[in-house]
N, C-alpha and C positions, 0 to 999 in steps of 0.2 A: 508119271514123269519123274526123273530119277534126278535129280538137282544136286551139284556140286556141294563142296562144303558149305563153301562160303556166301554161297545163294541163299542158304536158311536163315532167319531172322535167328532162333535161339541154337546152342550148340551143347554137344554134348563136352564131358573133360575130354576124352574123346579124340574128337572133330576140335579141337580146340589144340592139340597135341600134336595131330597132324600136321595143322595151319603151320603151325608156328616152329614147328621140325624138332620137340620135343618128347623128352619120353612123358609116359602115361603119369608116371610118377611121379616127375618132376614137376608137371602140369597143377597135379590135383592138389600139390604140399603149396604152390602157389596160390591157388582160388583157395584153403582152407585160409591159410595166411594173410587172406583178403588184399593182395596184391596183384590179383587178377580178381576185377568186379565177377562175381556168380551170384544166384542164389542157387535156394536148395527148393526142390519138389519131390516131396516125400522124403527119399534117404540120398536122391541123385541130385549133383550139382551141374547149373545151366548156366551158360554164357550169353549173353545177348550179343549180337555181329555189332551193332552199334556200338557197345560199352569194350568191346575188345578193338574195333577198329580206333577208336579215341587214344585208348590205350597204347596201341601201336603209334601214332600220332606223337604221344608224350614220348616215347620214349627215345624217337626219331629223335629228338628234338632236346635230348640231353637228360633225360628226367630220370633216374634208376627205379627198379622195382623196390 
């Protein structure tokens, strides 16, 4: 079953880039920056759909990165 982005629980920088209609690189300078929650698995950075949806949430809401 081939499941949307945003139906995963963990994301790639990626899928996370996609989402959010940014480029790859802008994405990735953010989660290293720790202003997008990630962690890291092995050398790759993961997003949780939870901690990114929250995220969206804050910023709706007046909060800056």
């Amino acid at each position: 079953m081939n499941k949307s982005v945003i139906e995963k629980e963990v994301l790639t920088v990626s899928q996370v880039a996609d989402y959010l209609q940014l480029s790859e690189m802008t994405t990735y300078k953010l989660v290293q920056e720790g202003k997008i929650p990630a962690f890291k698995i092995g050398r790759s950075w993961r997003v949780k759909k939870d901690d990114l949806e929250e995220l969206i949430e804050r910023l709706k809401k007046g909060e800056s990165l």
